[in-house]
C-alpha positions, 0 to 999 in steps of 0.5 A: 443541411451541412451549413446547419450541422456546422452551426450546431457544433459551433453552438454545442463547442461554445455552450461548452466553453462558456459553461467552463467560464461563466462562474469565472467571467462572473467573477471578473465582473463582480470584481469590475463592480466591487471597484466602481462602487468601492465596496465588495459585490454580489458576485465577489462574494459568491466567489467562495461558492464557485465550482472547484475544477479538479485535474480530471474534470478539466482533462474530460471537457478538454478530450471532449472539446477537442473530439467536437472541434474535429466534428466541425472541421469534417462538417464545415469542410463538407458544408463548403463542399455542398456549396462551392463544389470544391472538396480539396479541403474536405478531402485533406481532411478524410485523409488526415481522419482515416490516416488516423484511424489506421495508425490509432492503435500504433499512437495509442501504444506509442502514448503508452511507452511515453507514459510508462518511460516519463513515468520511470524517469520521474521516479528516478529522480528529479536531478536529471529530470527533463522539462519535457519529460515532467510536462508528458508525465504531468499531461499523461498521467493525470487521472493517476496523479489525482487518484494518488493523493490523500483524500484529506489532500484532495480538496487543496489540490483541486482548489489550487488548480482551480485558481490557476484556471482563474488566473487564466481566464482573468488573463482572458477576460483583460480584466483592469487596465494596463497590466493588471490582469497579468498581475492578478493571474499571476498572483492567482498562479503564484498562490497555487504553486505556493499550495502546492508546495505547502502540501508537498512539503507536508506530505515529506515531514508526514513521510519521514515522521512515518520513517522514524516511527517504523525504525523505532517499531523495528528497534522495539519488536527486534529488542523483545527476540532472543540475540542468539540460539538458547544452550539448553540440555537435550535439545537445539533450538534456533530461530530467526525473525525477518521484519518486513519493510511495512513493521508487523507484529512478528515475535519469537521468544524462548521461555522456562515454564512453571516455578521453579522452572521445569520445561523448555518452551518456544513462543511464536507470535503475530499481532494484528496491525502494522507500526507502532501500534503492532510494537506496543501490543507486542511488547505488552504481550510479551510482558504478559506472557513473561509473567504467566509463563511461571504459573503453570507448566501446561501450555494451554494453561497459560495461554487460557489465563494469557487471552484474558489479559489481552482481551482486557488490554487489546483495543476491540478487533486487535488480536495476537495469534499465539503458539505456545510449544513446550518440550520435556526432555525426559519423555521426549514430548512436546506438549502445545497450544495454538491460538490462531498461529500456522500449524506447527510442521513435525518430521517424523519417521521420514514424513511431514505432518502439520499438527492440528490443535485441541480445543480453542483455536481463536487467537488471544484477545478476540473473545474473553472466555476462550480456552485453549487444550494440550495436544502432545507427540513423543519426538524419537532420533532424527524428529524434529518440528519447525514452527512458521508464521504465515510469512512463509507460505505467503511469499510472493515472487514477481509472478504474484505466485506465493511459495505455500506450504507444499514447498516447505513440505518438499524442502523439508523431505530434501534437507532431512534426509541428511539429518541438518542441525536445526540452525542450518534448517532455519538458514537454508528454508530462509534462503530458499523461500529468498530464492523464490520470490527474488526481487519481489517486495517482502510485505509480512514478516518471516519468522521460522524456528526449529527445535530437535531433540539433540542426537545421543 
């Protein structure tokens, strides 16, 4: 019984083995024919149709040879114990098993540290980088590896290794005389490692074309955002935009309603999308905006006619959140619409009040006959509102914890009681909302700004 169960992992091993193979051996003897007559064969051809072999696959039927190959040792070894009644062999083997078992989490664990360091010296350079170490990373890592590379990329890459497991059973198979098998594997490892880094030196023109792309996103969203704070009558104004590390479409813009120019007003802003494509629809809104800003005074005037525009000129589910804030200093009131921006934070009184909008609340360029209504507060002495794009309260620390709105809430009852200006406002909750997420990546811009009726 244990001399058949050793016959059946042997059989199973090498069905397997020769699975992997037989497209390859058939190549090699196609190209054995196609040598003999002197013209392509059957089996050259069919060569272009082979099974590709990506890292994965490869990695599987090896874990799984591997896991049958133990099987037979135990087999075998407890085969040659039914029939010569010596078990030092099978044994040795029990014991190297159960050793095994009993320290697997203790390996598992020690692979891990080993793919987590090879991992970290990879990406800290390849300077000092050992053999050994890009050897572990390259074994440790390869489900990973395959998963990262661009669906576009992934048939190159499984197509170049497939011609280094060509070349390796050429090699095998001693195909030609002389040298020639180690010439033709050669040449088949050769023409992957050169596809490879074909690919890899792609994959750096396409990185640093992105490079240059999001510097100039950068330079055109900063240039459309006023340089300093506005010297206006009866009020302080400040504001600030921080840009992410991936360009978004984050904007604040001040503006003189109506013609002649009667009101102050604050524009915050953030369109869709991300790089170039986010600038160029900002600097379109922008524009836009400049030109309706003199038709009326009434900020959901503006923005009604606005949404047309950028419904017309916005490619279809593209859109531009869009708060538009204008101040009379004569009565005290600030009169706004919002088109799918943050609300608006109002301290007033010693409390804090997010201020919900009238009418339409889509943002601009989603559907073409939104209309947007004017909601108004009369600010008194010490009142001031902070306008924040969801950047704020969506900022995350390590701890994937975001900061949220009831932080500004009590940053906002902390700092007013000492009645700040409004550029020390936008300084210190742009610092504290630093503070939280501390070394955490900034993934959308952050743009605050403040207006406060100045103090008689």
């Amino acid at each position: 019984m244990g001399k058949n169960s050793a016959e059946q992992a042997r059989e199973t091993i090498q069905q397997e083995i020769h699975k992997f193979i037989s497209p390859f051996r058939e190549v090699g003897e196609g190209m054995k024919m196609a040598r003999a007559s002197g013209g392509p064969a059957g089996p050259v051809r069919h060569a272009m149709r082979l099974p590709l072999v990506d890292p994965v696959r490869f990695r599987r039927v090896l874990v799984s040879l591997l896991k049958l190959l133990v099987l037979l040792e135990l087999v075998s070894a407890f085969a040659e114990g039914l029939s010569t009644q010596r078990w030092e062999r099978f044994g040795i083997d029990l014991v190297v098993a159960g050793t095994l078992w009993v320290l697997w989490g203790r390996i598992t664990a020690l692979v891990r540290e080993q793919k987590r360091s090879a991992r970290a010296k990879i990406e800290a350079g390849a300077d000092t980088l050992s053999f050994w170490d890009a050897v572990v990373f390259s074994l440790l890592w390869t489900d990973e590896i395959y998963q990262d590379i661009p669906a576009d990329r992934r048939r190159l890459v499984v197509i170049s290794y497939s011609m280094i497991a060509l070349g390796l059973v050429v090699a095998f198979l001693n195909f030609g005389v002389g040298l020639m098998s180690l010439v033709v594997s050669g040449a088949l490892v050769l023409g992957a490692v050169n596809l490879v880094a074909w690919l890899v030196s792609v994959e750096r023109g396409e990185k640093e074309t992105l490079k240059t792309e999001m510097r100039l996103a950068r330079e055109v969203q900063m240039s459309l955002m006023p340089t300093g704070d506005p010297d206006t009558p009866g009020l302080e104004v400040s504001g600030v935009s921080m840009p992410a590390m991936e360009v978004g479409g984050d904007l604040f813009d001040y503006r003189m309603l109506g013609d002649p120019p009667g009101l102050f007003a604050v524009a915050v802003v953030d369109v869709s999308g991300k790089g170039m494509h986010a600038a160029m629809s900002a600097v379109f809104t922008s524009g836009a905006f400049a030109t309706e800003a003199r038709q009326s005074v009434s900020p959901a005037d503006i923005m009604t006619r606005l949404n047309r525009s950028v419904h017309a000129h916005t490619r279809k589910g593209h859109f531009v959140a869009f708060l538009l804030a204008a101040y009379d200093p004569a009565t005290s009131t600030l009169t706004f619409a919002n088109a799918g921006q943050s609300k608006p934070l109002l301290y007033a009184g010693g409390r804090c009040e997010w201020l919900d909008p009238v009418g339409g609340r889509f943002p601009l360029g989603l559907q073409a006959d939104s209309t947007y209504g004017d909601r108004s507060v009369v600010m008194g002495a010490g009142d001031f509102v902070m306008f924040c794009t969801d950047g704020c309260a969506d900022a995350m620390n390590s701890a994937q914890e975001m900061y949220g709105t009831e932080r500004i809430e009590r940053f906002i009852a902390r700092e007013a009681a000492a009645n700040p200006a409004a550029r020390v406002l936008v300084d210190r909750l742009l610092a504290d909302v630093r503070a939280f997420t501390g070394e955490a990546t900034q993934h959308d811009d952050m743009t605050i700004v403040v207006l406060k009726p100045r103090r008689s």
